[in-house]
Structure formats: structure tokens, C-alpha cells
N, CA, C and O atoms as a Tinker XYZ file with bonds, in Angstrom:
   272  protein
     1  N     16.698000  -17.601000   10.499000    73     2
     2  CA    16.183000  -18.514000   11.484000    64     1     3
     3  C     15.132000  -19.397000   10.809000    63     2     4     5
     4  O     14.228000  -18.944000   10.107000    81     3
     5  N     15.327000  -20.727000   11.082000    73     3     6
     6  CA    14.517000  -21.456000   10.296000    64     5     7
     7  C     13.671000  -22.210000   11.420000    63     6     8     9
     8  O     14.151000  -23.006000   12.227000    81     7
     9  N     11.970000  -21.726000   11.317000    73     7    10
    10  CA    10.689000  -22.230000   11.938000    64     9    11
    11  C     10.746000  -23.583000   12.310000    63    10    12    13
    12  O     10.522000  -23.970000   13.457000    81    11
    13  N     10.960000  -24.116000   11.621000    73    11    14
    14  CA    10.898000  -25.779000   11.509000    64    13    15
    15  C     11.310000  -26.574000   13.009000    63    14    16    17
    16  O     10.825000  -27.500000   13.660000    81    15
    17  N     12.866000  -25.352000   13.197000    73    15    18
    18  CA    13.819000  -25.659000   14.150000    64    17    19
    19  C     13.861000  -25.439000   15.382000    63    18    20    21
    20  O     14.818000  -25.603000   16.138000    81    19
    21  N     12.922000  -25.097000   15.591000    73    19    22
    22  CA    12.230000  -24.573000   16.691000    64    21    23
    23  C     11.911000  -25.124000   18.455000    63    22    24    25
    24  O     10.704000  -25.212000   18.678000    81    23
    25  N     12.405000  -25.321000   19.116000    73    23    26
    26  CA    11.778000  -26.143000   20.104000    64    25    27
    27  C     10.406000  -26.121000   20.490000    63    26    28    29
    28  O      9.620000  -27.068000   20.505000    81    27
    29  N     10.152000  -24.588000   20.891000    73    27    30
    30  CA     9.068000  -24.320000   21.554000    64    29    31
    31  C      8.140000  -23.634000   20.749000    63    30    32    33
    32  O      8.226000  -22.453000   20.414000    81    31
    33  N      6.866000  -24.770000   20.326000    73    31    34
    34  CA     5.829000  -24.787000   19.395000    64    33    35
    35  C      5.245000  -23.211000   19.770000    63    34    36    37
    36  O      5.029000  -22.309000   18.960000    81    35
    37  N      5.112000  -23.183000   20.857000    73    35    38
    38  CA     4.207000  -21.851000   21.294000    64    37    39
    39  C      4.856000  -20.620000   20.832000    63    38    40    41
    40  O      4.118000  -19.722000   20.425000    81    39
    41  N      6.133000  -20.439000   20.833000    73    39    42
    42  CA     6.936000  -19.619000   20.468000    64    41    43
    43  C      6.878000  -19.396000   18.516000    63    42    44    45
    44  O      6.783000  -18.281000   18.003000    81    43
    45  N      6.955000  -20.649000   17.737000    73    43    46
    46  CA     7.228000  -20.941000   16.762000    64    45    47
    47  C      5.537000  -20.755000   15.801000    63    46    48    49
    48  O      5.493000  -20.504000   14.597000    81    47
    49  N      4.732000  -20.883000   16.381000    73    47    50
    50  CA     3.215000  -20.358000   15.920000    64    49    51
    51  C      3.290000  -18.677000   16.068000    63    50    52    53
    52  O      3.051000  -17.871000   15.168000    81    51
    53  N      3.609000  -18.436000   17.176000    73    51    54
    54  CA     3.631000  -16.703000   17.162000    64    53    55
    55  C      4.688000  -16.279000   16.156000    63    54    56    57
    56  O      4.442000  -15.242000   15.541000    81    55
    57  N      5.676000  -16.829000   15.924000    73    55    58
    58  CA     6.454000  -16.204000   14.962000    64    57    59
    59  C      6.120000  -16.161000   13.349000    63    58    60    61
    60  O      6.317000  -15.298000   12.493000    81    59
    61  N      5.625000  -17.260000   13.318000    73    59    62
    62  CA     4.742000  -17.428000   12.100000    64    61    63
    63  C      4.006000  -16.430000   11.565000    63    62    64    65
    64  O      4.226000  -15.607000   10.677000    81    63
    65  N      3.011000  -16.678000   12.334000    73    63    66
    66  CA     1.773000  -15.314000   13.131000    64    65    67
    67  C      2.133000  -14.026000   12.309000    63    66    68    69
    68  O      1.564000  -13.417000   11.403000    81    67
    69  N      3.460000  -13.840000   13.081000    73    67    70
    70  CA     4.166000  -12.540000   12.659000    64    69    71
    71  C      4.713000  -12.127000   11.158000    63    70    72    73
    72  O      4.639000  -11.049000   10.569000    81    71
    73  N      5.259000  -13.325000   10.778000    73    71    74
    74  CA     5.998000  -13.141000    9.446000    64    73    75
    75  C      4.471000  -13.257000    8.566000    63    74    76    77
    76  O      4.272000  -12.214000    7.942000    81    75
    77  N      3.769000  -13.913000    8.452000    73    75    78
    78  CA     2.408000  -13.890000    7.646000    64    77    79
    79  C      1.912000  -12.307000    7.727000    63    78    80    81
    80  O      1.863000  -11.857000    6.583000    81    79
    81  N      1.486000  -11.213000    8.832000    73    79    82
    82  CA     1.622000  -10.569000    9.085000    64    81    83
    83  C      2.241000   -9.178000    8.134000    63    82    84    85
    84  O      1.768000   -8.351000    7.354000    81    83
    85  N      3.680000   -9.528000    8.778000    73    83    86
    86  CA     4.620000   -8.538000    7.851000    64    85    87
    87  C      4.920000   -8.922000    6.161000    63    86    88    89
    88  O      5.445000   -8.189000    5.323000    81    87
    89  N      4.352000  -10.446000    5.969000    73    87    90
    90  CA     4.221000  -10.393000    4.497000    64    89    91
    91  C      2.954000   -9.718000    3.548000    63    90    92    93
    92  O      2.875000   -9.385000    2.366000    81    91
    93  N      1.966000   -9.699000    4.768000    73    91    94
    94  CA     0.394000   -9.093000    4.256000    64    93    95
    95  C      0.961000   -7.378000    3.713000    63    94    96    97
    96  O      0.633000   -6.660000    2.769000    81    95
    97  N      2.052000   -7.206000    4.971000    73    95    98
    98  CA     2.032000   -5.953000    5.383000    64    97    99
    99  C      2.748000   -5.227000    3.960000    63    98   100   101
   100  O      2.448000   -4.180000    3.386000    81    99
   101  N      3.699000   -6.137000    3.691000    73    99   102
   102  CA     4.328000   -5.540000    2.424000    64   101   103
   103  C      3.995000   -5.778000    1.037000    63   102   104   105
   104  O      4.634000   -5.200000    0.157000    81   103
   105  N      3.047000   -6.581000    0.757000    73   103   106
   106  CA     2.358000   -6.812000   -0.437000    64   105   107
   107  C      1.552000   -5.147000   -0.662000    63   106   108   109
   108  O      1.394000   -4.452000   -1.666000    81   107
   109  N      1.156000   -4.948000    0.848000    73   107   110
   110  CA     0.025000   -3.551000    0.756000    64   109   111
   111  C      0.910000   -2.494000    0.114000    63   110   112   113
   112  O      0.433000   -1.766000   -0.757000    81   111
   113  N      2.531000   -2.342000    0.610000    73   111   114
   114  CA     2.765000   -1.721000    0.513000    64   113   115
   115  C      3.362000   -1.689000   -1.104000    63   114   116   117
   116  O      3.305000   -0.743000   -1.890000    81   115
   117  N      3.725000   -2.525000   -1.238000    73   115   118
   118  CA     4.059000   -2.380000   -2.924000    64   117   119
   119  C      3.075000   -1.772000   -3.511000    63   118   120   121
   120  O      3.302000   -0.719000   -4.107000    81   119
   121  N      1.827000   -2.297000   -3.462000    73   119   122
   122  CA     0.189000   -2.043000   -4.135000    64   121   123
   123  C      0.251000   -0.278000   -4.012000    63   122   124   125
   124  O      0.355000    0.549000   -4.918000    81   123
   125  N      0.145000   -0.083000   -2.565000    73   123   126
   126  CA     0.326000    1.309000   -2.492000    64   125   127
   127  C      1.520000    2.388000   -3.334000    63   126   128   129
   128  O      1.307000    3.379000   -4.031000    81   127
   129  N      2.952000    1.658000   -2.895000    73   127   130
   130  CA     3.940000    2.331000   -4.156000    64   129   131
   131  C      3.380000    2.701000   -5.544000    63   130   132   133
   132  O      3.422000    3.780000   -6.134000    81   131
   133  N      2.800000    1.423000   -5.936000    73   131   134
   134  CA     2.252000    1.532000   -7.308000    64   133   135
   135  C      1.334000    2.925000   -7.609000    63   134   136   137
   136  O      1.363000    3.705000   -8.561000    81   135
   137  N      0.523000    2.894000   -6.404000    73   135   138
   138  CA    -0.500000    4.292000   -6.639000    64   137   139
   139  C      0.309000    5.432000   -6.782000    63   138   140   141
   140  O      0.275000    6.230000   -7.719000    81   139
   141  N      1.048000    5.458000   -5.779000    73   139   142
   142  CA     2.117000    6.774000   -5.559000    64   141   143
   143  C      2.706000    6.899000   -6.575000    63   142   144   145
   144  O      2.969000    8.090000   -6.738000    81   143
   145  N      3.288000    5.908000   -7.865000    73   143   146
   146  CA     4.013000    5.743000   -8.578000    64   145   147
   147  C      3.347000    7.200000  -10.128000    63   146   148   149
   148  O      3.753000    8.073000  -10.895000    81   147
   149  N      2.196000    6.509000   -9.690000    73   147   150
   150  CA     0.957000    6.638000  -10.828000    64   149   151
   151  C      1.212000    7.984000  -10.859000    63   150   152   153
   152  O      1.961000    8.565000  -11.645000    81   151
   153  N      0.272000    8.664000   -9.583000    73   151   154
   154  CA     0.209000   10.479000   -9.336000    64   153   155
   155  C      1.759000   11.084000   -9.019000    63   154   156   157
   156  O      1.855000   12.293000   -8.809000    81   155
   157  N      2.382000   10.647000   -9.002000    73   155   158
   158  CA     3.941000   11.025000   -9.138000    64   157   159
   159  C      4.370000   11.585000  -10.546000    63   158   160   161
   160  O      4.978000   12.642000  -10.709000    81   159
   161  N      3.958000   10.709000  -11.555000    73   159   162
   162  CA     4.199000   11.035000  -12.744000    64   161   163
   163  C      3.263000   11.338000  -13.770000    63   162   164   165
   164  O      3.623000   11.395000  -14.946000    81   163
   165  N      1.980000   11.554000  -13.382000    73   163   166
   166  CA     0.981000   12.249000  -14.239000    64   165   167
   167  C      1.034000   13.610000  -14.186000    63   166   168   169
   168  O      0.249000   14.111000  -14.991000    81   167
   169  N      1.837000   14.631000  -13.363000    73   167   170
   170  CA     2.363000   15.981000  -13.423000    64   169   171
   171  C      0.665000   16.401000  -13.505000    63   170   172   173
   172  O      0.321000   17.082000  -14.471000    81   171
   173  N     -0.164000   16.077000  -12.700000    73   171   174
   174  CA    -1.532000   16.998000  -12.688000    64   173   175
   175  C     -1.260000   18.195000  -12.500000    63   174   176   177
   176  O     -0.222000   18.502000  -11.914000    81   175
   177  N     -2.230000   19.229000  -13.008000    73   175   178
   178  CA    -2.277000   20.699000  -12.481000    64   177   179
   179  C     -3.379000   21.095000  -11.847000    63   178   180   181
   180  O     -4.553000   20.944000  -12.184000    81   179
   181  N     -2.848000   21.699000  -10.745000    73   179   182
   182  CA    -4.125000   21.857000   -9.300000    64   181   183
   183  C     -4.377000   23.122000   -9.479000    63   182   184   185
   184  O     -3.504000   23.952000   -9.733000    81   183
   185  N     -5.645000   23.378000   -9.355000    73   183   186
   186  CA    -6.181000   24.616000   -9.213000    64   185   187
   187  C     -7.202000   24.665000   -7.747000    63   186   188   189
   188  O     -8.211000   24.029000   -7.443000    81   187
   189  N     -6.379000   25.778000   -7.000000    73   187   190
   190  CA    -6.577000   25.932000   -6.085000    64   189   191
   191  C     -8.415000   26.810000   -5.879000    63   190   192   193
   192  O     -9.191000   26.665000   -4.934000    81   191
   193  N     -8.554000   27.453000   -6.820000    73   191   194
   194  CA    -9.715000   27.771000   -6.777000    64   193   195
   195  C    -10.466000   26.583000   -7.108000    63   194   196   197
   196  O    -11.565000   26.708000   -6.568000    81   195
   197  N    -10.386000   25.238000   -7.881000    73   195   198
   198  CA   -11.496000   24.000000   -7.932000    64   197   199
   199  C    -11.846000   23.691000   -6.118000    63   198   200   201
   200  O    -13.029000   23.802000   -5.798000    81   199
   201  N    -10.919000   23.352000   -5.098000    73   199   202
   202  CA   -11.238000   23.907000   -3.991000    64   201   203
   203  C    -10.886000   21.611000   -3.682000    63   202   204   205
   204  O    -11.033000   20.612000   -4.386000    81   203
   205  N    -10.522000   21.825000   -2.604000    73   203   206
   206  CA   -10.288000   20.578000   -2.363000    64   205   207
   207  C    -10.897000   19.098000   -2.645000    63   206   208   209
   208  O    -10.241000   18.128000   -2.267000    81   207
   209  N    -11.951000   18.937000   -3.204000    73   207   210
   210  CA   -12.683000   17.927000   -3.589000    64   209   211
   211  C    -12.065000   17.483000   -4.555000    63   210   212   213
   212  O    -11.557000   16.397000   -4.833000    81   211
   213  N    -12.174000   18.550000   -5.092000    73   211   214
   214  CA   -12.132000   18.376000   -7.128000    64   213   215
   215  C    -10.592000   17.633000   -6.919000    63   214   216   217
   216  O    -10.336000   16.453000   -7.156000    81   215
   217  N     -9.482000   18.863000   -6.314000    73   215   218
   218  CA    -7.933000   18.386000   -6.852000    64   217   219
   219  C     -7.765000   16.552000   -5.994000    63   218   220   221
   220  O     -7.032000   15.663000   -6.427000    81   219
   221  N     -8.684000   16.442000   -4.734000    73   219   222
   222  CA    -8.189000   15.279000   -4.431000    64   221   223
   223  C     -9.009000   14.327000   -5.274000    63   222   224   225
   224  O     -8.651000   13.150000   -5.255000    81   223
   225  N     -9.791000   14.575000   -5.823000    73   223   226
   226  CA   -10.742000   13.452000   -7.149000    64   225   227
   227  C     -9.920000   13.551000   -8.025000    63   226   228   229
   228  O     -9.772000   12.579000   -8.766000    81   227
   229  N     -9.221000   14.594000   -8.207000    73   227   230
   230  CA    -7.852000   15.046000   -9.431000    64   229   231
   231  C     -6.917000   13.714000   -9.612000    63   230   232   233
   232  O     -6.699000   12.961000  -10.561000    81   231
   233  N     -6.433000   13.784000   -8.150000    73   231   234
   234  CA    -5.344000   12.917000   -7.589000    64   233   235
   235  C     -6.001000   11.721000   -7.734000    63   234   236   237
   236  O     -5.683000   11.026000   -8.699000    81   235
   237  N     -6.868000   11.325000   -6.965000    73   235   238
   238  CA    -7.095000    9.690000   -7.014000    64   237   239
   239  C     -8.178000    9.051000   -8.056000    63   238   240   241
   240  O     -9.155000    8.343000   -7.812000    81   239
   241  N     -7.704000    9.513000   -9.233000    73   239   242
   242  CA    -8.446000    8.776000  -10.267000    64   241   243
   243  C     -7.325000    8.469000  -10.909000    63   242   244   245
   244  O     -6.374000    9.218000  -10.685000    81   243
   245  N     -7.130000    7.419000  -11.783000    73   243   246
   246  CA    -6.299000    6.754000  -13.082000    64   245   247
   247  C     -6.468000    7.393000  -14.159000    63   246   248   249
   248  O     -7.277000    8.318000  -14.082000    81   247
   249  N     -5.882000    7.184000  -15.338000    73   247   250
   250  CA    -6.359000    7.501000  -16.614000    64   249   251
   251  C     -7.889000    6.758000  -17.398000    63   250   252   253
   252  O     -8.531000    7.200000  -18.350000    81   251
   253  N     -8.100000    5.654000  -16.676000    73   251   254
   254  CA    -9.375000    5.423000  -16.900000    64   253   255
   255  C    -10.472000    5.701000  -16.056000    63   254   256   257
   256  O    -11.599000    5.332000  -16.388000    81   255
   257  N    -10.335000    6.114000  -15.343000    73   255   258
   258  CA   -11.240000    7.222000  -14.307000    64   257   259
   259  C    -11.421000    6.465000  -13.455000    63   258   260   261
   260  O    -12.345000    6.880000  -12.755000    81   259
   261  N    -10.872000    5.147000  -12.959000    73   259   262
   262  CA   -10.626000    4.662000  -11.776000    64   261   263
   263  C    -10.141000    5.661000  -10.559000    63   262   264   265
   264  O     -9.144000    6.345000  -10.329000    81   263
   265  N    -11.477000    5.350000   -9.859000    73   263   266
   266  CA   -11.018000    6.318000   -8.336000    64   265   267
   267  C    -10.414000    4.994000   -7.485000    63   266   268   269
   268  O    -11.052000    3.965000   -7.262000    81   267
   269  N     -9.250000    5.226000   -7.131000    73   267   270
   270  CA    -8.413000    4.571000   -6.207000    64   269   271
   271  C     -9.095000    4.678000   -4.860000    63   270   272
   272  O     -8.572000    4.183000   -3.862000    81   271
């Protein structure tokens, strides 16, 4: 469907609206894949006695100690 073609302006701003929207929406989500991508394949090892802080500081740091 092409915006342009639109009769009804009021209609054709909200749709806009929307697709700007769901393009924000999926940029996030790539960004996010990427993280998932990261701790997916760094095969960390959790130790359950470090106790939940530690393994989720485990998880959301990079190899350069970027906390995500």
C-alpha cells in the first residue's frame, strides 16, 4: 500500500505514525538479537554458589567489560 495514495490525510498520518513506530520497533530488535547473539556463544560457566548478581553481571558484560 502506497501512503502517497491515500485519500484520507487523517487516516494516512496515522499510518505513517505506525510504520515509523514498527520501524523504531525493529531496529531495537535487531540491536537486542545482537546481545543475545553475544551470550549465546560465549558458553559462560555459572556458578550457582556466586549467587545471582555475580552470574547476571556474568551474562551482561562483553569481552571488554561492557555491561549491556
Amino acid at each position: 500500500m502506497n501512503l502517497e495514495n491515500l485519500s484520507d490525510k487523517r487516516r494516512a498520518a496515522r499510518l505513517e505514525k505506525r510504520k515509523d513506530h514498527l520501524q523504531k520497533q525493529l531496529a531495537e530488535i535487531k540491536d537486542y538479537d545482537e546481545i543475545l547473539d553475544h551470550m549465546a556463544n560465549e558458553q559462560l560457566t555459572m556458578d550457582l554458589d556466586d549467587g545471582v548478581k555475580v552470574n547476571y553481571e556474568k551474562m551482561q558484560t562483553d569481552r571488554e567489560g561492557v555491561l549491556y
